[in-house]
C-alpha positions in Angstrom: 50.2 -140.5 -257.5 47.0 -140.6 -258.7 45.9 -137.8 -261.3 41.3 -137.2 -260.7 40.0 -133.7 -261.0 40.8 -130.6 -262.8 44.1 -129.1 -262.8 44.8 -125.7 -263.9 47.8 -125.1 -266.3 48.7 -121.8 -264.8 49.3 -118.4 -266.1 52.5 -117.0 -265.1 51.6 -113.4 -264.2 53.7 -110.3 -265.6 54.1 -106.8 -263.9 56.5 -104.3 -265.8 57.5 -107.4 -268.0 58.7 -109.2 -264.6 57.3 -112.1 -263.5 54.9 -111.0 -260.7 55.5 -113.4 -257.6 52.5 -111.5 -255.1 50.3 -111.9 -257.7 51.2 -115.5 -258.5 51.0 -116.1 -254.9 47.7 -114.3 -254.6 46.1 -116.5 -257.8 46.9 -119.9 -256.4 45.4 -118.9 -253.4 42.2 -117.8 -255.3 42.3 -121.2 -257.3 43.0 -123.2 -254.0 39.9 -121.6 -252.7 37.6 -122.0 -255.4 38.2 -125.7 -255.6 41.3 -126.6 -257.7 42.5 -130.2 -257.5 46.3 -129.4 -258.7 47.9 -127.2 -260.5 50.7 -126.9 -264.0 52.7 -124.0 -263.7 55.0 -123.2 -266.9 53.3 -125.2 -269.5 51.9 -124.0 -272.4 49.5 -121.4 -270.7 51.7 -120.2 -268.2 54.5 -119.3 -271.1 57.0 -121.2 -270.8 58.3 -120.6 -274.3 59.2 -116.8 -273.7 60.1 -116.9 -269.7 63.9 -117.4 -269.0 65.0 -120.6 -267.2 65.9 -118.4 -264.5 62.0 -117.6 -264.1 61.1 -120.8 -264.9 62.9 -122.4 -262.0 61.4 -119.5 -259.9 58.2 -119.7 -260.8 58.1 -123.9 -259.8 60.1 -122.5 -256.8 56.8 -119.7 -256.1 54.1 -122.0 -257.1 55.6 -125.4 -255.0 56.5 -123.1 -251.7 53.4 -121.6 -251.8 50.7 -124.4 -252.3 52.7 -125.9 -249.6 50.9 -129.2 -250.4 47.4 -127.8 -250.0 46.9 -129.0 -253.3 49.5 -131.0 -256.4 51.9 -129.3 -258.2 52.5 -130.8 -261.8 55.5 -128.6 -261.9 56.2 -128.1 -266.1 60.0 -129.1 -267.2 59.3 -130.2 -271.0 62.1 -129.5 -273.7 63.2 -130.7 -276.9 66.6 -130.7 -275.3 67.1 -134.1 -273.2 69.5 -132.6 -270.8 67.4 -129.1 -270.4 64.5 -131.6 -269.7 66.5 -133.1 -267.4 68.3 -130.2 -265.8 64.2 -128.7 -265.1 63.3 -132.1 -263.9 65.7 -132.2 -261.5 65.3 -129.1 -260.3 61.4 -129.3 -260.0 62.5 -132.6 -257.5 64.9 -130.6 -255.5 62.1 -128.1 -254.8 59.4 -130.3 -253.5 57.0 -130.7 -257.0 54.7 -133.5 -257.2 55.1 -134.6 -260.4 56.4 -133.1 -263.7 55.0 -132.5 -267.3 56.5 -133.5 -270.3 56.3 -132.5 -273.4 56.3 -134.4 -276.6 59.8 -133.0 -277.7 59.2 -130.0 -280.5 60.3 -128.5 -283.4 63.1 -131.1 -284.1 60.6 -133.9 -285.0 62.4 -137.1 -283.2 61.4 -140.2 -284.6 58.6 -142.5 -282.2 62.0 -144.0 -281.2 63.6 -141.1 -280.2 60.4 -139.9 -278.5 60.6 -143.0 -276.2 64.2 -143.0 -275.8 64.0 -139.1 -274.6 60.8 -140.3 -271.6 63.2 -143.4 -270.4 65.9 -141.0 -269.9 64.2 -138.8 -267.8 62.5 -141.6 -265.7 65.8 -143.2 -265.1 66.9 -139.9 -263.7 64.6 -138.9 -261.2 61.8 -140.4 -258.8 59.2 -137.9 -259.8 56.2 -139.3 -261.7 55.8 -138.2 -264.9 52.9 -136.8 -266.9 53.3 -136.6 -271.0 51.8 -133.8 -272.4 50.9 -134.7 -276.2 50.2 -131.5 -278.6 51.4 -132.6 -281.9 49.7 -128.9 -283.4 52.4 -127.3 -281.2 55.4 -129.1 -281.3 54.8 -130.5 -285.0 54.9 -134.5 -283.8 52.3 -136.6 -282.6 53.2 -139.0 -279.8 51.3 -142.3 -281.3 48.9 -144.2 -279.6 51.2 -147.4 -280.0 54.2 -145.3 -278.4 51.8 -143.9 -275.5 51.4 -147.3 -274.5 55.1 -148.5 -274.3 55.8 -145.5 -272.3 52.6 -146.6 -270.3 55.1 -149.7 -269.3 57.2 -147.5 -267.5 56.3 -147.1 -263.6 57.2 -143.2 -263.0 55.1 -142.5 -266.3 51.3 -142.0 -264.4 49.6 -139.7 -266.7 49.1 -137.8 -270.4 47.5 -134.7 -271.1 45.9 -135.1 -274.6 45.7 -132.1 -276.7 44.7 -131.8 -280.6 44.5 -136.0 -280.2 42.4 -137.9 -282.5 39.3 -139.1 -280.6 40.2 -142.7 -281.3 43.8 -142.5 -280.3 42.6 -141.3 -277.3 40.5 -144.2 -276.8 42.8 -146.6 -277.3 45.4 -145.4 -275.0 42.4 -145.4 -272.4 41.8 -148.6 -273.5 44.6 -150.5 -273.4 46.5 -148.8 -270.6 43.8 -148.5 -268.0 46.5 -147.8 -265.3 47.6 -144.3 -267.0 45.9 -141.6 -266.5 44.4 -139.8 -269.2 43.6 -135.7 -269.1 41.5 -133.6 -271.8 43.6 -131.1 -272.6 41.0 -129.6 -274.8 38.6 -127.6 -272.6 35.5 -128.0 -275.3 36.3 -131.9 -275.7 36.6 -132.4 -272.0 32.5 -133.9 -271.4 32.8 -136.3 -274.0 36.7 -137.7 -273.2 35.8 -138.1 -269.5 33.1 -140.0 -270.5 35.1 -142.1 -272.4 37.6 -142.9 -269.1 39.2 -140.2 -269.0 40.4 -139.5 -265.4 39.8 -135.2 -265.7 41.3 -132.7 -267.1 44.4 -129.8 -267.6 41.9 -126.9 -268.4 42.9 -123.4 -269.0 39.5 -121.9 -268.5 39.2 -123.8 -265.2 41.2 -120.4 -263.7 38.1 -118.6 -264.6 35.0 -120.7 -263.8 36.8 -123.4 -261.4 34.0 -124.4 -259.3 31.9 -125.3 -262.7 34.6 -127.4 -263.9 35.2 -129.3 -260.6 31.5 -129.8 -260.4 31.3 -131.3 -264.0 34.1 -133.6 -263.5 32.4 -135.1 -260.1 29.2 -135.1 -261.6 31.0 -137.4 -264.7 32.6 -139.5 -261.7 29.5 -140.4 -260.4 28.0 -140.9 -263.5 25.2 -138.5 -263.9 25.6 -137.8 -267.2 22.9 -135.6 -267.9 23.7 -133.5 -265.1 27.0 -132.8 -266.3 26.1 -132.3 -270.1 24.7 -129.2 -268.5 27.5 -128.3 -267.2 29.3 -128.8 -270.1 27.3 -126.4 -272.2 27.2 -123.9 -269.8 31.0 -123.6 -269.8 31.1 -124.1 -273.3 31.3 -120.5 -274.8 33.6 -119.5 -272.1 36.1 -122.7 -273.8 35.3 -121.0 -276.8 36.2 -117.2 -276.4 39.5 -117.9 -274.9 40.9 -119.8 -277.6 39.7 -117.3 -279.9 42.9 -115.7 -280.1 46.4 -117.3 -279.3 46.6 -118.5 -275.3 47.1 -117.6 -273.0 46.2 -113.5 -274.4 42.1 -114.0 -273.7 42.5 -115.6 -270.7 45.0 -113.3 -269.2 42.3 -110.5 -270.2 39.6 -112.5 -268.4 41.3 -113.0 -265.5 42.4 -108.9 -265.3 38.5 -108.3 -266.2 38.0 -110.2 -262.6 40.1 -108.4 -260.7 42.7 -111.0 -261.0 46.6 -110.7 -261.5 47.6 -111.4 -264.8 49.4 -108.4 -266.8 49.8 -108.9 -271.0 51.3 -112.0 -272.7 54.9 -111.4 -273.5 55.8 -110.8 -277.2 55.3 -112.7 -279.7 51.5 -113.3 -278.5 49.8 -109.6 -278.1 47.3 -109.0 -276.2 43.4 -109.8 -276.9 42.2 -107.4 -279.0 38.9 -105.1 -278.1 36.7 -107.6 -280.2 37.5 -110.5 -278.2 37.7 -108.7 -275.1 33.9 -107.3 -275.7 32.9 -111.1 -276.2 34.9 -112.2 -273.5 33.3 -109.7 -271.1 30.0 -110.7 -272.7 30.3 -114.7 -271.6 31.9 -113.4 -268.0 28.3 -111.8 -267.7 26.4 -114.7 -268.8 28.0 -117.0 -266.2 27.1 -114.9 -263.7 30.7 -113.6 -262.8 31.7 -110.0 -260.8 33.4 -108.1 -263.7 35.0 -105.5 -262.2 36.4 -103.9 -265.9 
């Protein structure tokens, strides 16, 4: 499989606290549409810490039967449980995903051991490939450079998503395991870490200004750098505004402010508040958007 573009982590759309399957149908049709290369349902962005397993599996089920291979589906199926890992895994297989993402196990702090131990497991059980998803400021351990590139070894493991990575771990994992596939998974750092080799990018705000981001990505491909600096800055307040409260609350409200299916966050995260849903609105205008609220 081979990972080049800009895939959306996607939101997973709530209506009367249900998960809303027309709407999720009707946004990766939009997304198709505008561009998308793949997408990541139920990662960080599309909740996966406060949906039920039950909705989990469903919303894979949704995203996979929908795309019907118009585009890749990274299906999510991280956990610090092996065998829940394993049990989404398996399931995102049975359903027809592309690929699966994996996170870096949280909140019970495995040694770099365990953290390798835990990705051979799951590669031994299943003929998906794999993509690691690093985000040590989330799950409160970083996946080292030196363990990145042992995992590298293994032939199922094609990707990472880097997010809240040291610039120069990056590199070296670019560097020393040219056959894995890096992704930004920090929309604001993206410009520079695709210049470095970076293959693309997992972007949140990719739902809202997709054509922008495919374009910079191409433009970095073929090396006209200048061009996509542009680029870059243009879509740089909109990186901005929607981390400017926990995800995926601001980007849920951008997408409603678009006439797009998205409902609130589920509790713990609230929704944006009026202040950042004035300056979202604000950097929706300036890129030229149709906000219809």
């Amino acid at each position: 499989m081979e990972l080049l573009g800009v895939y959306v982590p996607l939101i997973t759309p709530f209506k009367n606290d249900e998960v809303d399957e027309p709407g999720l149908r009707r946004l990766v049709d939009h997304l198709i549409t505008e561009g998308v290369t793949g997408f990541v349902p139920c990662g960080t962005t599309g909740e996966s810490a406060t949906i039920s397993h039950d909705e989990h599996k469903r919303v894979i089920e949704i995203v996979v039967e929908h795309t019907a291979k118009r585009v890749p589906v990274i299906a999510g199926a991280g956990s610090n449980s092996t065998a829940e890992a394993l049990d989404l895994t398996l399931h995102a297989e049975k359903v027809g995903a592309d690929a699966t993402l994996q996170v870096c196990p949280y909140y019970n702090r495995p040694s770099q051991q365990g953290i390798i131990a835990h990705f051979k497991e799951l590669a031994a059980a299943t003929k998906l490939p794999m993509v690691l998803y690093n985000i040590p400021k989330r799950t409160g351990i970083l996946m080292e450079a030196d363990t990145v590139l042992e995992l590298s070894k293994v032939p199922s493991i094609v990707g990472i998503k880097q997010s809240g990575v040291s610039l120069s771990d990056t590199m070296k994992v670019i560097q020393h395991a040219p056959d894995l596939a890096v992704l930004s998974g920090d929309d604001n750092l993206a410009f520079p870490i695709v210049t470095l080799g970076a293959k693309g990018a997992i972007a949140a705000s990719a739902h809202i200004a997709t054509r922008e981001w495919v374009k910079m990505v191409e433009l970095l491909q073929d090396g006209k750098l200048k061009e996509a600096c542009a680029v870059h800055y243009r879509l740089l307040p909109l990186a901005e505004v929607l981390f400017m409260e926990p995800n995926p609350a601001p980007l849920k409200a951008a997408l409603e402010m678009l006439g797009l299916p998205a409902g609130p966050p589920r509790l713990p995260i609230l929704p944006a508040s009026e202040n950042c849903r004035e300056r979202i609105r604000k950097v929706l205008y300036g890129l030229g958007l149709d906000v219809k609220s």
